[in-house]
N, C-alpha and C positions, 0 to 999 in steps of 0.2 A: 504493500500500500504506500504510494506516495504521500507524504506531508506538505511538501510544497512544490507547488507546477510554476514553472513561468514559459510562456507563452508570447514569442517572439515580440519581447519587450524593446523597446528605445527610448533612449534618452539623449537630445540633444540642447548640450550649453550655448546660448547665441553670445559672439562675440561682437563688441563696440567698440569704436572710434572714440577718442577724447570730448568728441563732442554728444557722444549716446546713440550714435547712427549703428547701426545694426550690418555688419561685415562679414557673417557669416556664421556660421555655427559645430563645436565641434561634436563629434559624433562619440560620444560618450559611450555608449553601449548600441547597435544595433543590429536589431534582428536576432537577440537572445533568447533559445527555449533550453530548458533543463528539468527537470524532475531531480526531488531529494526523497527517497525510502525512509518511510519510518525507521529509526534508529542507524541509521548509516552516519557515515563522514564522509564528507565531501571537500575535498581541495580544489581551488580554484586559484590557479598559477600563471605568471604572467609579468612579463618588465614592467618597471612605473608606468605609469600614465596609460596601460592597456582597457581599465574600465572594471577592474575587478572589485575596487571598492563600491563605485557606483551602484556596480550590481546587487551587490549584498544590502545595499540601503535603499533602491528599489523593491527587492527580495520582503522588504520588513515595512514597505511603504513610510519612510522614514522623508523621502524625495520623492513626486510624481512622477511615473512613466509618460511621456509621448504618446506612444502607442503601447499595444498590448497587455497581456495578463498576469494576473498572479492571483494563485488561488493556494491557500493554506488551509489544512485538512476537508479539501472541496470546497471552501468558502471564499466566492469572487473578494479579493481585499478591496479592490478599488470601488466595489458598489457599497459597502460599509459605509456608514454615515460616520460623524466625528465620535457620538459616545458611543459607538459600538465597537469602532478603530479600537478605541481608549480601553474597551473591554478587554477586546482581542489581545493587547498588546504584552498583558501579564504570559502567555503563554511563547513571544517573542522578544528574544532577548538578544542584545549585540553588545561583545568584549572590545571595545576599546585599540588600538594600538597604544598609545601614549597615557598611563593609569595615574599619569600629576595632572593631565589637563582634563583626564573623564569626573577627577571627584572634586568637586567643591572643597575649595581651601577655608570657609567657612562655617564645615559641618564635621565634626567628630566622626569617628568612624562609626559607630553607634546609628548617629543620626543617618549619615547615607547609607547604611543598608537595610534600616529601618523605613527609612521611605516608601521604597518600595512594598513593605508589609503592608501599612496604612493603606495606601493607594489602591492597593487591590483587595483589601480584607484576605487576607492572609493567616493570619493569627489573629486572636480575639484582643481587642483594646488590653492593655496593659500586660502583654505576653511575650511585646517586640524582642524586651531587655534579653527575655532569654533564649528567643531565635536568632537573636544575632550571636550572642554567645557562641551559641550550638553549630552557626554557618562560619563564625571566625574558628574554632579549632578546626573543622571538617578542610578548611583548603591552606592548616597549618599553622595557623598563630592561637595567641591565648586569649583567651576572654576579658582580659585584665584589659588586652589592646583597645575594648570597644571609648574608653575616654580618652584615647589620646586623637590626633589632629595629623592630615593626610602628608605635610609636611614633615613627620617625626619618624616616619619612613623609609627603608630604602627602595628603587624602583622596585625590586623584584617583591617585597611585603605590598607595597602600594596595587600591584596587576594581581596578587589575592585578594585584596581588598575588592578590587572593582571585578574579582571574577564572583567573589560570596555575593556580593549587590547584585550582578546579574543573573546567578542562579537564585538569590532568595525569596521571589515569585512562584517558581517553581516552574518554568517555563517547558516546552515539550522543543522547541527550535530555539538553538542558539549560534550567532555567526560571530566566529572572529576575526576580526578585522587586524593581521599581524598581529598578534596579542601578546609575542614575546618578541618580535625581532627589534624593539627599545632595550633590550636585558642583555646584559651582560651574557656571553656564550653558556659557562655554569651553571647562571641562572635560568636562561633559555630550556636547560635540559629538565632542572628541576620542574618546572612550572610545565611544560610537557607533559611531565609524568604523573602530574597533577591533575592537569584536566583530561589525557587519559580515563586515568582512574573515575573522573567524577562522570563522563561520557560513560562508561559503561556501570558504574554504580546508578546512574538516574535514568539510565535508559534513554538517553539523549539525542537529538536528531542535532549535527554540530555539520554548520560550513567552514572551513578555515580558508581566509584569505588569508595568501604568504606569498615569497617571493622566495623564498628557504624550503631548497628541497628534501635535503634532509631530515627536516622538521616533517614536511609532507609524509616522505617513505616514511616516515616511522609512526603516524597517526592517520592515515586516510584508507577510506577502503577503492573509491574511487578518484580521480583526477579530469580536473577541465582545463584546460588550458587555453586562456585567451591572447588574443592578440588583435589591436586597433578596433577593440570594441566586438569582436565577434569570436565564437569557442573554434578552435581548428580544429582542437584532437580532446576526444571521451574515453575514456576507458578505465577498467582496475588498475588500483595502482602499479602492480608487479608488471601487467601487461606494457603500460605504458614506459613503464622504467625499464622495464628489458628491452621491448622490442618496439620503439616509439614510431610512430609512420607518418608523422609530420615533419618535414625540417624544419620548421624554428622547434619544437619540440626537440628534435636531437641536438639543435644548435643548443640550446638553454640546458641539458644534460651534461654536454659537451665543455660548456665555460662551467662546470663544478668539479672539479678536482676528485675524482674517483666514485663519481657518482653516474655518470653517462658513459657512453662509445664516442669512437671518435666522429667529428663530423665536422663537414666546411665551414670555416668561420663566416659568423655574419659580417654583409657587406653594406657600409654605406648606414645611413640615420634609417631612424623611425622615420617613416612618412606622415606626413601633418595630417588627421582625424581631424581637421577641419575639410580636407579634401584629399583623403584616400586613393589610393593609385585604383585604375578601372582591374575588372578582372579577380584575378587572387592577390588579395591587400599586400601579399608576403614574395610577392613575385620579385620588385625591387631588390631584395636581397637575399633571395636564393640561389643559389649555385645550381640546382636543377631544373630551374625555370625554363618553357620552352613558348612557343604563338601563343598554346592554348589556355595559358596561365596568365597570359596578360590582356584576352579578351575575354572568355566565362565564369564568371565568379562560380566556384568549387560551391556545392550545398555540403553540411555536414549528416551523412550519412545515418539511418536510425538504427544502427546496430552496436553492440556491446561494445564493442572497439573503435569506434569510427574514426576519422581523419578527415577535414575537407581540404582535402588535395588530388586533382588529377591524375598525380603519378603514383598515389604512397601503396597501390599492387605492384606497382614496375619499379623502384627503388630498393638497390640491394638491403639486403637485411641488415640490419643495426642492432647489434648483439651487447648488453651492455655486461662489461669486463665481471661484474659482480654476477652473472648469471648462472656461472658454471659451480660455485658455491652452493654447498649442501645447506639445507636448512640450518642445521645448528651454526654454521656458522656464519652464515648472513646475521643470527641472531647473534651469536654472541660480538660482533662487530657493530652493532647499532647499540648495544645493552655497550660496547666502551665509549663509543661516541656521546652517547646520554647519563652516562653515568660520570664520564672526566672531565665530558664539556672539547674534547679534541678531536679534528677528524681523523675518520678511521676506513 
């Protein structure tokens, strides 16, 4: 059963002149459909400025789509009225990347993860005290913490703080938005194996925006991979990371230091998502670009694995170096990675 559907959503920014004349518009996300499974991970991967964040705050109706849909547990979000949004919203929840600028330097630790109680009737009037208590040991600190103040902190106590606020509704969808790549690497591991743990203790439907793949391999069951606002390549994650059939997918493997196969370097800039090259957006800078890549824009595929690429049947295989690794020891090489904080 799917939780949430999006249905060839868009989103575009208009850009202005100094004077407010309107110049054009970039293309933020478009032409986006995905499905999230009840209780799955989903990674959604991709260089800055590809649209990944957008999506996720689409995703949660946090920003209006353009065009198209989104429906969370079969419920159209966008026909929602504002208090029903507002209902709804206990059950959607999004992590933050940066956890100094997500909490109010104004409000005790207490206070903000209490908030969210109140708001939603969560615990009965005068019970906050000892939900927050109960949600500050469960992602690691002590309950003594709930009176101190969000500067008294280090980053990586600060992104449990704002990950207990965002779980303390009780939410069934939650999207992280980079949620450790602000942390220190060490800390990065720990805080992984944190919400890990709470993803499968709550039964959680989790999207993770990253840009850190090894963070991915090591927490998604599936991968999307965008680029200038549109998914090239779907698949499990094993699939994807063994035998990827997009090249910017191989290229983006390929610039991580023992994580991909080898593959052509990319060539040349991003092309400006104000005005996208015609064709396959990714053609500009692939090495296997041929006519028909720079006149029919590739659809992306409805099968388990898909790719929207013309060639990625006819492109030699891309076997990545970790593939030939038996079980145990793929695992025990990610358990040193997240446990030292080093790559491995």
């Amino acid at each position: 059963m799917n939780l949430l559907e999006l249905r060839d959503l868009r989103k575009l920014f208009p850009v202005r002149d100094a004077l407010g004349r309107r110049r054009g518009a970039v293309r933020a996300v478009d032409g986006v459909s995905l499905s999230v499974a009840q209780g799955e991970v989903l990674a959604i991967v991709g260089e800055s400025g590809c649209g990944k964040s957008t999506l996720g705050r689409l995703a949660l109706r946090l920003i209006e789509p353009d065009e198209g849909q989104v429906r969370f547990a079969g419920e159209d979000l966008r026909a929602l009225s504002p208090a029903a949004l507002r209902a709804r919203r206990r059950d959607m929840q999004l992590i933050f990347q940066d956890p100094f600028a997500s909490l109010d330097p104004r409000m005790t630790v207490e206070a903000a993860i209490a908030e969210p109680l109140r708001l939603h009737g969560v615990v009965p009037r005068g019970q906050e005290s000892a939900k927050v208590a109960e949600w500050l040991e469960r992602v690691g600190l002590r309950a003594d913490h709930a009176r101190r103040w969000p500067h008294e902190f280090s980053g990586g106590q600060r992104q449990r703080i704002a990950i207990a606020r965002a779980l303390a509704s009780g939410p069934k969808l939650v999207i992280g938005d980079e949620p450790v790549s602000a942390l220190d690497v060490s800390i990065q591991a720990q805080v992984v194996n944190l919400l890990q743990d709470l993803i499968r203790d709550l039964g959680l439907t989790f999207v993770l925006i990253s840009h850190d793949l090894a963070v991915v391999r090591h927490i998604a069951d599936r991968v999307a991979v965008m680029y200038l606002g549109r998914i090239v390549e779907l698949g499990e994650t094993e699939q994807v990371f063994a035998r990827p059939r997009h090249p910017y997918t191989r290229a983006l493997l390929a610039a991580v230091p023992g994580q991909g196969a080898k593959a052509p370097p990319l060539a040349g800039d991003v092309p400006s998502p104000m005005s996208p090259p015609s064709g396959c957006r990714f053609h500009t800078r692939c090495a296997h670009a041929v006519a028909r890549c720079r006149e029919v824009d590739p659809m992306l595929p409805s099968e388990a694995h898909a790719a929207a690429c013309h060639l990625a049947a006819e492109l030699p295989a891309a076997v990545a170096p970790h593939e030939t690794e038996t079980g145990g020891e793929r695992l025990r090489r990610l358990q040193a990675f997240f446990t030292q904080g080093t790559a491995a």
